[in-house]
SEROBA-755966 format. One record per residue: residue in one letter; y negated, z, x negated of N, C-alpha, C, O, CB in turn. Coordinates in steps of 0.001 Angstrom, whole numbers, plus 500000, padded with zeros to 6 digits. Each point is the difference from the previous one (the first is absolute). Glycine has a CB too. Example, Ala and Ser with C-alpha at 12.3 -4.5 7.8 and 13.67 -1.06 7.14 Angstrom:
a505690507800486810498810500000500890498800500000499100500019500665498964501154500581502928;s497777498034498458498810500060499180498910500730500770498892500169499491501736497686499325;
***
This chain:
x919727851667016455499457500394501295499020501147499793500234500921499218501881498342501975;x496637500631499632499007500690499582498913500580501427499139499439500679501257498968496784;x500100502764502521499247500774501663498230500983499330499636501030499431503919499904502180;x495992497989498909498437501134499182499014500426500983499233499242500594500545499381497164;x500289502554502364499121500771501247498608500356499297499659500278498851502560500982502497;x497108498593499946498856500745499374499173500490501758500520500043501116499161498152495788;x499173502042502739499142500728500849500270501572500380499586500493501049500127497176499748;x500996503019498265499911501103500760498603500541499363499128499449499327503624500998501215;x497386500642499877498408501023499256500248501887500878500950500598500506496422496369499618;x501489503267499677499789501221501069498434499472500485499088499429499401502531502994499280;x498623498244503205499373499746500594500001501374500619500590500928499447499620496585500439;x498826502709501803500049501128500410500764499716501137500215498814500253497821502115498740;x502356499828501643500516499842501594498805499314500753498802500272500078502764502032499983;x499457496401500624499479499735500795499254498251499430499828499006500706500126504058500206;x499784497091497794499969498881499525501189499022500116501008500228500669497489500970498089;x501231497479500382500897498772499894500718499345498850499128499746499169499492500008502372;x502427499894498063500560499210499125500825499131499978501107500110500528498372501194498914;x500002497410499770500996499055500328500847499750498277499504499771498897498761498917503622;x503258501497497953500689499802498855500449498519500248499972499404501077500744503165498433;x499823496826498933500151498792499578501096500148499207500074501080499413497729498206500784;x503185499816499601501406499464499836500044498827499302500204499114500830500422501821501100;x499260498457496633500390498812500045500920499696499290500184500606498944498121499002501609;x502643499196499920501027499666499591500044499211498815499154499107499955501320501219502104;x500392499790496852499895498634499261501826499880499600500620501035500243496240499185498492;x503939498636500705500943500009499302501141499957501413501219500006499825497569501306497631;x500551498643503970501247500097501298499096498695500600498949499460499654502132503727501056;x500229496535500741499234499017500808500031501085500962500933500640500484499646496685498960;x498003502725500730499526500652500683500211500098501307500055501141500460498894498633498022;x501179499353502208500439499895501991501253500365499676500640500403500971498083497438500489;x501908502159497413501460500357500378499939501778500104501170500382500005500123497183498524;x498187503085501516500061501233499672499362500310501304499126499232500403500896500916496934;x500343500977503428499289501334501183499609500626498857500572500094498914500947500443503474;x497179499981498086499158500728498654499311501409500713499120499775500831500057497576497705;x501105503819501240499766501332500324499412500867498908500183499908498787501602499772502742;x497346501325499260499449500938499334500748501240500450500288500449501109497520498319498627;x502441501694498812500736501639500320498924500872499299499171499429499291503738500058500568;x497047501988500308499238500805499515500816501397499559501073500284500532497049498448500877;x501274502092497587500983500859499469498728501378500005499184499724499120502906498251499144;x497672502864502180499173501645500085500857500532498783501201499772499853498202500886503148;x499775500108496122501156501266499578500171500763500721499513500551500987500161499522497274;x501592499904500750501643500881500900500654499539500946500910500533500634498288501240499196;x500179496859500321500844499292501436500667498238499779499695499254499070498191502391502676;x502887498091499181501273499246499928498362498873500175498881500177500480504490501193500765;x497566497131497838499092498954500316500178499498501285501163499761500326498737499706497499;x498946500252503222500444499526501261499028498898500055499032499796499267501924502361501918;x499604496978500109499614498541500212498489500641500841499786500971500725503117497211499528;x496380500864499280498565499619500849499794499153501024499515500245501105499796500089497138;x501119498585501286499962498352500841500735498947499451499793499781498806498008500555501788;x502808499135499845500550498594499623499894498906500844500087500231501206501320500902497717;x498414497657500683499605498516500340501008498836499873500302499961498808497579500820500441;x502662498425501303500403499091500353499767498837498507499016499821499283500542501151503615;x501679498478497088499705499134499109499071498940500643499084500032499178503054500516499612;x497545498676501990499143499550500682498388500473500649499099499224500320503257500108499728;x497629502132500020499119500614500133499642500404501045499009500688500246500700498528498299;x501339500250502383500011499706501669500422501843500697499738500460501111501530496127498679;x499421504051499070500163501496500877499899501308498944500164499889498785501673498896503128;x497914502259498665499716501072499430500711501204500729500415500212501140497472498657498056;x502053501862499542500223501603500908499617500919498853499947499818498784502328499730503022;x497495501418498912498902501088499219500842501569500549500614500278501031496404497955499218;x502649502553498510500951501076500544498669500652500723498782499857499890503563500573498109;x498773500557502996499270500736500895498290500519499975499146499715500840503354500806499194;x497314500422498576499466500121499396498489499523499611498936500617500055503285499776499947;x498096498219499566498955499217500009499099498859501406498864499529499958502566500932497598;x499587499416503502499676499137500926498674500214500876499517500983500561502899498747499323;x497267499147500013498569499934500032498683500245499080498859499939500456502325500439501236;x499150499929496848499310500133499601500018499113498389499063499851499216500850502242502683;x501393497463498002500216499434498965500827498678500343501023499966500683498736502291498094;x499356496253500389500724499126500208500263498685499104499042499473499435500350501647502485;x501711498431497972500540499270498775499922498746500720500026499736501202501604501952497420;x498244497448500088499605498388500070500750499650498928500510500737499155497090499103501752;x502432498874499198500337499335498674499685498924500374500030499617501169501624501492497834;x497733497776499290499954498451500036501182499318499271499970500352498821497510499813501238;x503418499100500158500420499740499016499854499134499129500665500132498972500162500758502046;x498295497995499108499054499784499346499681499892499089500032499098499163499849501327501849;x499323501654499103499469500517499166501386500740498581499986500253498795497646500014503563;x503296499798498715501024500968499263500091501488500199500753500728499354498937497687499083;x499269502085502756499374501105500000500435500573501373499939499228500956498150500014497418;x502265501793501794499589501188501007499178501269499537499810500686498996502288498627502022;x497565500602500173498551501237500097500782501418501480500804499905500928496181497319498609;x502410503578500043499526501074500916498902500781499854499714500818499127502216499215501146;x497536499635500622498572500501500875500299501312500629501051500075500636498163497513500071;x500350503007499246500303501585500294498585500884500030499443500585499071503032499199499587;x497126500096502823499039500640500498500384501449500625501055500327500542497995497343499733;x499968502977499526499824501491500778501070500920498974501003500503500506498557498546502541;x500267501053496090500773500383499117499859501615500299499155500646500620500603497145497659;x501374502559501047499781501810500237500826500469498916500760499303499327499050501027503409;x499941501146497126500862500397498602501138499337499668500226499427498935499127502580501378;x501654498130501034501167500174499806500560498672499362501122499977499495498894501797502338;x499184497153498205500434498877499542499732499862498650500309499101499218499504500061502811;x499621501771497828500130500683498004501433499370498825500886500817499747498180502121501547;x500997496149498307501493499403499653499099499005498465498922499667499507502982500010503839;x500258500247496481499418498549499023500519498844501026501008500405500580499388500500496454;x499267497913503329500078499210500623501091498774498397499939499834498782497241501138503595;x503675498518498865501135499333499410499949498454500415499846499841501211501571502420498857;x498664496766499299500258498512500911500819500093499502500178500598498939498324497904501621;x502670500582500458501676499747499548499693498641501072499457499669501054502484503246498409;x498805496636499456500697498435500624501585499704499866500688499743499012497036499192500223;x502538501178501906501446499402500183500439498818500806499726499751501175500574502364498530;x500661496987499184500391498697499754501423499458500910501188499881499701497611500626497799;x500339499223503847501425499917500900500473498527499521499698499539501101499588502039501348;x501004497741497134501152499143498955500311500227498902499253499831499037500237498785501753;x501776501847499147500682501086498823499004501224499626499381500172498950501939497727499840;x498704502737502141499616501334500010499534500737498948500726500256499039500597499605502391;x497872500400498625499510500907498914498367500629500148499239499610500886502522498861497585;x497885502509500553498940500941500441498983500346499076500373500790499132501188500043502199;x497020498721498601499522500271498774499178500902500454499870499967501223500409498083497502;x498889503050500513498872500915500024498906499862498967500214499790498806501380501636502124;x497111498721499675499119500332499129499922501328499745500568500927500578498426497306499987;x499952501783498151499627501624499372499389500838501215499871501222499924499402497922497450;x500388500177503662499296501484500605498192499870499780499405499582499006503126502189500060;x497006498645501977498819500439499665499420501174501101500261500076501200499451497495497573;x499275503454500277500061501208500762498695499890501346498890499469499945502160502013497498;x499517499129503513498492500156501120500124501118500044501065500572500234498614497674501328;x498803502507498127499847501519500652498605499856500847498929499404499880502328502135497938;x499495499519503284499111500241500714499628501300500145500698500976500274499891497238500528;x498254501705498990499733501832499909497946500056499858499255499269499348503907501600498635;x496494500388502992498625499826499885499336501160499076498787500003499790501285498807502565;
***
């Protein structure tokens, strides 16, 4: 099983980024697939998560309205799009997929977004 992120970078406030997720080695619809994010010095917390179907979302407080997750499955892929960016969303960005038939939880490495001008 294999979680590979990419798109982060540094940008300035106020700019855009869209992160990417792809799956390989899972069946993919079987999994709700979420982005968590980790700041130093701080606890990893959830961003958004998606529906194994793709049909629902929720986004922490935080981000709503400005950040938003997709997935194809398809493709094997979820994305987050994350507009209007501002420092504070300064993190390494996490995809996790978890396997609601016989349960279980995989993570990718992470990839970093800074925002800073």
């Amino acid at each position: 099983v294999q979680l590979v992120e990419s798109g982060g970078g540094l940008v300035q406030p106020g700019e855009s980024l869209r992160l990417s997720c792809a799956a390989s080695g899972v069946t993919f619809s079987n999994h709700v697939m979420s982005w968590y994010r980790q700041a130093p010095g701080k606890e990893r917390e959830l961003v958004a998560a998606i529906t194994t179907d793709g049909i629902s979302t929720n986004y922490a407080d935080s981000v709503k309205g400005r950040f938003t997750v997709s997935r194809d499955n398809a493709k094997n892929t979820v994305w987050l799009q994350m507009n209007s960016l501002k420092p504070e969303d300064t993190a390494v960005y996490y995809c996790k997929a978890f396997r609601t038939i016989l349960p279980r939880t995989y993570w990718g490495q992470g990839t970093q977004v800074t925002v800073s001008s």
